[in-house]
KEVEXLO-580026 format. One line per 2 residues: for each residue x, y, z of N, C-alpha, C. Coordinates in steps of 0.02 Angstrom, whole numbers. Atoms other than C-alpha are relative to their C-alpha. Layout:
// residues N
X:Y:Z:X:Y:Z:X:Y:Z | ...
***
This chain:
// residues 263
-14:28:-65:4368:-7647:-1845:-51:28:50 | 67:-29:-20:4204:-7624:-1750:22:7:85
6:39:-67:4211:-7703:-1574:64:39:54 | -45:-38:-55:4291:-7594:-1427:2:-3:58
33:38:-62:4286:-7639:-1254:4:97:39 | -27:-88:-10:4261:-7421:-1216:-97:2:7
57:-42:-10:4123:-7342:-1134:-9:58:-22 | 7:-85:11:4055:-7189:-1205:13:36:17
-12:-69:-53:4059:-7067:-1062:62:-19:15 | -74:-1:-13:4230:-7128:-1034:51:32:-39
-27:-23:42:4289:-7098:-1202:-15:71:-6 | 4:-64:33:4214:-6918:-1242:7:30:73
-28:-41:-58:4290:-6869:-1048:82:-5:-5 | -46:28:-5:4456:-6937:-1110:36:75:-46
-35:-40:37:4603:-6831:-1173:44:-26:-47 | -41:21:38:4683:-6879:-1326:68:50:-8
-64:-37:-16:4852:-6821:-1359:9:70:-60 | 11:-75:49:4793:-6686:-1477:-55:37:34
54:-76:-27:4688:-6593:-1340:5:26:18 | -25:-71:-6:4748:-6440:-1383:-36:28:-69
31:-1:79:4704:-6343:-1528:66:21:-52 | -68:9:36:4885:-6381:-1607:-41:-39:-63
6:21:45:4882:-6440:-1765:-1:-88:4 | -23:85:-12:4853:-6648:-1790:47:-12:-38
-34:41:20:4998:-6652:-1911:51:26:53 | -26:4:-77:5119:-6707:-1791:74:44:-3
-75:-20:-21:5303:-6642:-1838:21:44:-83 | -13:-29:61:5400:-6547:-1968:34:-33:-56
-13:41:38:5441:-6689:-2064:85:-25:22 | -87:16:-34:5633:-6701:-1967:-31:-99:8
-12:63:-18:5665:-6890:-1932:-4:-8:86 | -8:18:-64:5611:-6953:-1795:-4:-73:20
-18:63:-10:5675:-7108:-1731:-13:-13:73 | -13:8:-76:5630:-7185:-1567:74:-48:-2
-72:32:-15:5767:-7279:-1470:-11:-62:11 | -23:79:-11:5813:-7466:-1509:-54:-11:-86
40:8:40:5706:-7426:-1680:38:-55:-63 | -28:38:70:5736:-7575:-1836:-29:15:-58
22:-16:42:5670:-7503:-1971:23:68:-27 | -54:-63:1:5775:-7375:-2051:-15:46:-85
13:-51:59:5690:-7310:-2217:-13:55:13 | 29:-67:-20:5675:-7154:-2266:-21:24:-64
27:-21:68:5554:-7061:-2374:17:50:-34 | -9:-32:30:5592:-6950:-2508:-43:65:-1
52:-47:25:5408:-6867:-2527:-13:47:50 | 34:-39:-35:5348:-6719:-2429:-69:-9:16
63:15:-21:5175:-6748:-2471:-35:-44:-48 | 21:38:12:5068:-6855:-2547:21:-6:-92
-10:6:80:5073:-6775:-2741:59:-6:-26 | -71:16:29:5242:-6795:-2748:32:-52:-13
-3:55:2:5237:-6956:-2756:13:-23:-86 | -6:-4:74:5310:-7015:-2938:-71:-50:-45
28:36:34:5187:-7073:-3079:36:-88:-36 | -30:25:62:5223:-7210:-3190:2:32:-75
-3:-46:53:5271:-7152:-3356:-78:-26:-59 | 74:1:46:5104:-7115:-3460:-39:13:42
74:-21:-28:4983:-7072:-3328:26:55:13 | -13:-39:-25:4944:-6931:-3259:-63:19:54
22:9:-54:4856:-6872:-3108:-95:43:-5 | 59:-23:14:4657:-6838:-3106:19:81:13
1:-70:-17:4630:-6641:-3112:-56:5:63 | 67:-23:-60:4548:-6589:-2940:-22:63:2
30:-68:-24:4445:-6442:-2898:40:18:72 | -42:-47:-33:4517:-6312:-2800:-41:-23:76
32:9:-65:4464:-6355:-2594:-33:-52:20 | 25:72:-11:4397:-6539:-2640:31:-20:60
-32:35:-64:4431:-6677:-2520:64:-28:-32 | -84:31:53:4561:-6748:-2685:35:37:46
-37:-50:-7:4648:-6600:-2662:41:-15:50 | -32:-10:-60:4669:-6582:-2470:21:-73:0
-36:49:1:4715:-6779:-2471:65:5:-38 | -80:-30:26:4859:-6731:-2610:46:14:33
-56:-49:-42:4927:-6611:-2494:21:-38:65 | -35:15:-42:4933:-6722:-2366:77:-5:46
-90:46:0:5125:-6736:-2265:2:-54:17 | -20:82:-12:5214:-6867:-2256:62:-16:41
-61:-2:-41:5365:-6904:-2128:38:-15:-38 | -75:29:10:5529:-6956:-2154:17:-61:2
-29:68:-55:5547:-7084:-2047:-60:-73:-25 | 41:37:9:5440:-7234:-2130:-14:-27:52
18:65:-42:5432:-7342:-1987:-75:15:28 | 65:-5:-42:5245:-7365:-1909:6:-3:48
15:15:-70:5213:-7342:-1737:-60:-23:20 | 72:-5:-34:5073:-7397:-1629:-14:34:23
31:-45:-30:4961:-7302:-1519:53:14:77 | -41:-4:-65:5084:-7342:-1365:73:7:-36
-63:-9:-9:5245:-7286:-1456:42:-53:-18 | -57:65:33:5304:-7470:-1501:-4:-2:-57
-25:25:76:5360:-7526:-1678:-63:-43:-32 | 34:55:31:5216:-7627:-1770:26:-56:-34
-39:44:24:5267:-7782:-1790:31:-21:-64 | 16:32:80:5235:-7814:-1986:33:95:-15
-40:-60:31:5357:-7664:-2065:11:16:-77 | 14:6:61:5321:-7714:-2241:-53:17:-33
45:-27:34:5180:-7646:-2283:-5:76:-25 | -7:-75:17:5203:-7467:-2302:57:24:-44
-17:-54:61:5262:-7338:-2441:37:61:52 | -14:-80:-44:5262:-7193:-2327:-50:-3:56
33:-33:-64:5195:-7130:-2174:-31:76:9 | 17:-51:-6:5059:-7003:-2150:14:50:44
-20:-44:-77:5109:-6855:-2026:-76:37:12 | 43:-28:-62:4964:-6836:-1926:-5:-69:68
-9:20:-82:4926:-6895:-1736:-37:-82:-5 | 24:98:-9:4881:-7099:-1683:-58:29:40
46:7:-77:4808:-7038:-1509:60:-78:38 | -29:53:-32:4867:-7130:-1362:-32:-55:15
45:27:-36:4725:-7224:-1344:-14:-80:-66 | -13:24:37:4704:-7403:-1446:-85:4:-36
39:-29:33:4565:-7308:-1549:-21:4:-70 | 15:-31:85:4604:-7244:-1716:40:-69:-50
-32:63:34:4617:-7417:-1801:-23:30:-64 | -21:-4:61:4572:-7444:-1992:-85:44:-32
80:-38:7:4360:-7382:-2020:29:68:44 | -3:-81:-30:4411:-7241:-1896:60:38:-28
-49:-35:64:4571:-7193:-2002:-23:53:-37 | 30:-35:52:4453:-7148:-2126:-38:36:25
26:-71:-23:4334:-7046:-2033:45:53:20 | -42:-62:-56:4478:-6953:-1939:9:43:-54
1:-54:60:4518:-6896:-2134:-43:32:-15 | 73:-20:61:4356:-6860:-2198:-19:61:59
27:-47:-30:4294:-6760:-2036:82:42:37 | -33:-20:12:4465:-6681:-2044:26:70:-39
7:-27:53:4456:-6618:-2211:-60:66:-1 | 67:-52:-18:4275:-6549:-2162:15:61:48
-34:-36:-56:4350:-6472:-2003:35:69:-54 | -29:-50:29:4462:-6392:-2119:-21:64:-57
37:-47:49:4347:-6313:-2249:-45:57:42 | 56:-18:-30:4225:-6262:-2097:-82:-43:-17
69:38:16:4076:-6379:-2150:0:-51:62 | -11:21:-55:4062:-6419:-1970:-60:-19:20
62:18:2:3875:-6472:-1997:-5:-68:-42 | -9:64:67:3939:-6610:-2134:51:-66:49
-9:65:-48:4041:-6715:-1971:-44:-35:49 | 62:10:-27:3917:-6809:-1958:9:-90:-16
-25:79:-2:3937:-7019:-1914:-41:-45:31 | 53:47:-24:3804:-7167:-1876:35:-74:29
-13:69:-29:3842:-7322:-1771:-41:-42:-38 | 43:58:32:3782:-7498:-1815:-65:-10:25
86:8:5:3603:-7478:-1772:-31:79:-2 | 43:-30:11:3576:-7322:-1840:13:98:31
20:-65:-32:3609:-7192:-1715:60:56:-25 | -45:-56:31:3702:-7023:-1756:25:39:48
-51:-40:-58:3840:-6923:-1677:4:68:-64 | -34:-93:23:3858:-6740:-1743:36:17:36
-36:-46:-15:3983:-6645:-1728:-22:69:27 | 42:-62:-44:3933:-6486:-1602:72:37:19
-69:-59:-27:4038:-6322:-1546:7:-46:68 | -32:-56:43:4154:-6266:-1497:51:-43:-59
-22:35:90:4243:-6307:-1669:52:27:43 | -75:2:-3:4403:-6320:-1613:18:-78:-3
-38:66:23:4545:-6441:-1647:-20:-41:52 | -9:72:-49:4537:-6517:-1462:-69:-30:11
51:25:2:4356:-6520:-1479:-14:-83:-49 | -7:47:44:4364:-6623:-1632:21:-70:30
-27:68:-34:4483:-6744:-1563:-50:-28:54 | 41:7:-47:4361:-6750:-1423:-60:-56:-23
47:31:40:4223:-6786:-1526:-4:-67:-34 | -3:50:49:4306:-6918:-1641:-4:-49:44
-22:47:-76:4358:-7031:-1469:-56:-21:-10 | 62:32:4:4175:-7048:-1457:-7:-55:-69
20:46:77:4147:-7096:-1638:50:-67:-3 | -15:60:15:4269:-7223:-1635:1:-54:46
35:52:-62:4196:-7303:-1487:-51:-42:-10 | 63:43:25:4065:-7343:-1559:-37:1:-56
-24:-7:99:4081:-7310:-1781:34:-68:25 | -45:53:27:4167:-7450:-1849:-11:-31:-98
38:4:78:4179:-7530:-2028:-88:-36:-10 | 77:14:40:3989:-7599:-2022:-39:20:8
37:-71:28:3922:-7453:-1992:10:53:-38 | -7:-55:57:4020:-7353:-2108:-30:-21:-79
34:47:46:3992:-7498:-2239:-81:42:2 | 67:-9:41:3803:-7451:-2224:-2:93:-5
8:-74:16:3828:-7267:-2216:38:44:-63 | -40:-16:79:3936:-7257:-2381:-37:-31:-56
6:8:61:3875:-7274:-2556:39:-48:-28 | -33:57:28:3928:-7418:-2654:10:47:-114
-4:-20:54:4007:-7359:-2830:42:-58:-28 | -35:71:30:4103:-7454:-2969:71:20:-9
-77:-13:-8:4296:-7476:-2967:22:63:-60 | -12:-58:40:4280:-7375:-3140:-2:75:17
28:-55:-12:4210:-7239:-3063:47:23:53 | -27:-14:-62:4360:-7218:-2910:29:75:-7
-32:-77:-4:4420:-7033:-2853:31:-8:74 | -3:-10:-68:4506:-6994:-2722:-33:-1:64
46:-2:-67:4443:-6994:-2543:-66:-53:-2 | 31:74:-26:4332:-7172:-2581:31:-44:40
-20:44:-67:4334:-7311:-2471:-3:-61:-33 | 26:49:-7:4354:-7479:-2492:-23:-41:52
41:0:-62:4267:-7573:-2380:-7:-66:16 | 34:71:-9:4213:-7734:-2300:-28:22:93
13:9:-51:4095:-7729:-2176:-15:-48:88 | -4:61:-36:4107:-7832:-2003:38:-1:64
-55:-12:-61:4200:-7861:-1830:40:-64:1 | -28:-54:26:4301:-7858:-1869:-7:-16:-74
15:-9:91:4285:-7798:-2062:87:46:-13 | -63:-55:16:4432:-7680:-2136:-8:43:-55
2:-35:42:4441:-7528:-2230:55:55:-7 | -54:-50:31:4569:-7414:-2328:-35:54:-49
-7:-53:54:4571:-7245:-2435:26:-10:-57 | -31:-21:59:4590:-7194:-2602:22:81:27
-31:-67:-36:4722:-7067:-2571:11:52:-85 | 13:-27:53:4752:-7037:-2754:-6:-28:-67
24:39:54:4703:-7092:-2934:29:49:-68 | -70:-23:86:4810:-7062:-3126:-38:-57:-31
23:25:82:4757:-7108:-3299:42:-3:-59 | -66:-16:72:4854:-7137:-3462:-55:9:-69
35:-35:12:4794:-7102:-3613:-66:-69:-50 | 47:79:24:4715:-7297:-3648:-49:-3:42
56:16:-52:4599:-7259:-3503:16:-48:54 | -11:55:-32:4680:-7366:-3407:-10:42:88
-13:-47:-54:4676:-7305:-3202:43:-54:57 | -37:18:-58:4802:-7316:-3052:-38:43:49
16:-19:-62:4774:-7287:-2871:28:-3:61 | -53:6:-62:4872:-7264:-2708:-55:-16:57
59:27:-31:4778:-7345:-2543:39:29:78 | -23:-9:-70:4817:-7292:-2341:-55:-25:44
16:59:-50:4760:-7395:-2205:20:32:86 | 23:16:-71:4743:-7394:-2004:4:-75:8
-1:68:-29:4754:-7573:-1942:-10:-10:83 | 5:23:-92:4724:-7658:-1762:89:-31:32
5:-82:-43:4820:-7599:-1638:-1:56:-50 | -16:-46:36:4785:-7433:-1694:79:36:-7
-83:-14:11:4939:-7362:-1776:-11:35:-48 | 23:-84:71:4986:-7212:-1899:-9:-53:-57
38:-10:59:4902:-7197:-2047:67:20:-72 | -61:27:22:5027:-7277:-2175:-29:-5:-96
3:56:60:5025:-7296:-2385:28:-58:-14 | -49:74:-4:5036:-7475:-2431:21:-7:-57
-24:32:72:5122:-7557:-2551:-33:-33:-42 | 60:38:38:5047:-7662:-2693:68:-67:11
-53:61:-11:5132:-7828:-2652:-25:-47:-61 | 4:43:52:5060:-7913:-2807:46:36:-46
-40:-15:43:5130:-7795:-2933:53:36:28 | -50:-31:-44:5295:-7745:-2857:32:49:-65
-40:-41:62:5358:-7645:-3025:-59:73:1 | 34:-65:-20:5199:-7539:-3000:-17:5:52
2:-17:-78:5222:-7513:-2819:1:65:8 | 40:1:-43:5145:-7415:-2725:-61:12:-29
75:-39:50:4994:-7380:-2865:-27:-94:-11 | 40:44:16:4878:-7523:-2902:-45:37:-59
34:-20:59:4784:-7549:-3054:-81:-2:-3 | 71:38:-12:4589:-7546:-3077:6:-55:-69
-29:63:59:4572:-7700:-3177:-91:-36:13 | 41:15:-11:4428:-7825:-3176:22:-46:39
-11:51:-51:4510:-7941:-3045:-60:-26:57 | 43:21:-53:4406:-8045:-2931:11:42:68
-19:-18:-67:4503:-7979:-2782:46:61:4 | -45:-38:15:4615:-7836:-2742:57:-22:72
-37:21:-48:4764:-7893:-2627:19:49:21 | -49:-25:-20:4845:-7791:-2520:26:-26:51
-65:70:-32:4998:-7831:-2395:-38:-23:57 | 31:45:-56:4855:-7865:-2245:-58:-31:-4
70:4:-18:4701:-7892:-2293:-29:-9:-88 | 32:31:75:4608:-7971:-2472:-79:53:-19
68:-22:8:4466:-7852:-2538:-52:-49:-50 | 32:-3:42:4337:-7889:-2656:-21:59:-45
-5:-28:42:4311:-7814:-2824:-98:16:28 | 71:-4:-23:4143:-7721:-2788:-11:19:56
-4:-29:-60:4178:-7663:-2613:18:73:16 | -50:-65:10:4244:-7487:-2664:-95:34:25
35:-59:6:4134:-7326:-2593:8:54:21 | -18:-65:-1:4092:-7161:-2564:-51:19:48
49:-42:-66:4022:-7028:-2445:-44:32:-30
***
């Protein structure tokens, strides 16, 4: 989702609602319900690996401090329902598995390409490789990440990037790999304004070689950062299969087989 109607110097003077240096995941996983809410699931998982297999796979082995890893650990709320950036309900309530617990912003910002950076220079944040948040607009130009390394900095920082990042400049700043080849923390991708892009959050094998994969998404208005369902195969919900399919459906948006990459 490229196209923002946001001035630069507006955005990186702006305060998102994480500028503090609090943590971005947002709560302690309690239920939180706003008032007049219709959507009343509730999740089981804490965090991401707890999420059940199907029987016969099992889950890639990650290295200790990868980006797998810290995606694994991700939390996850309680409270499925999606919000938007202003606090309302997203209309479409069917698409999601679970709900990630970290922050929207108040601002209608962190759509579905900036999702995925907010993880990735996140993750970096979190290791200290504060020389590796590093993000190019669509003609090219580059935003580093600069002190002070703090959380509200960060947030600071990203505002910019998703002012003016989007998917067809991440499209050319990601690596194109093959669906065989998927790990955690790839992207699929389509570049464009608007284009759309989701995560590989995590990936399991059985012992035919076969592979599954779980996907999380951002959408327009921005809104939390949600796993979706697989609405084709509903028996292996929320995992999708790699397969040789022309297309890969999910509940908003049609990929192409061949669109999958990496950082």
């Amino acid at each position: 989702m490229q196209s923002k109607p946001y001035i630069l110097f507006c955005i990186l003077v702006s305060i998102s609602c994480n500028a503090n240096n609090a943590s971005p995941f947002q709560s302690d996983n309690k239920l939180v319900k706003l008032p007049g809410s219709t959507y009343n699931g509730l999740n089981p998982y804490k965090r991401i690996h707890e999420i059940p297999l199907p029987a016969g796979f099992t889950r890639l082995k990650e290295t200790n401090g990868s980006f797998a890893e810290w995606l694994l650990n991700l939390p996850l709320k309680l409270n499925k329902t999606v919000y938007l950036f202003n606090g309302k309900e997203k209309a479409n309530q069917s698409a999601q598995f679970a709900v990630i617990d970290i922050s929207t912003g108040n601002k209608d910002l962190q759509q579905c390409a900036d999702a995925v950076m907010r993880l990735r220079a996140e993750y970096l944040f979190a290791i200290k490789k504060y020389e590796a948040i590093y993000f190019t607009d669509n003609e090219g130009i580059g935003y580093q990440y600069k002190p002070a390394y703090t959380s509200a900095r960060l947030q600071q920082y990203l505002q910019g990037v998703f002012g003016m990042c989007g998917t067809a400049s991440l499209a050319k700043q990601l690596k194109r790999i093959s669906m065989n080849d998927m790990q955690p923390g790839d992207v699929m991708i389509r570049g464009g304004f608007p284009g759309h892009a989701v995560m590989v959050m995590d990936v399991a094998t059985n012992h035919s070689g076969e592979k599954i994969y779980l996907l999380a998404q951002s959408y327009m208005p921005a809104q939390d950062i949600h796993l979706l369902v697989n609405p084709v195969d509903k028996g292996l919900s929320p995992w999708y299969r790699v397969g040789e399919d022309e297309v890969i459906q999910t509940p908003e948006y049609t990929f192409r087989n061949g669109e999958l990459k990496r950082w």
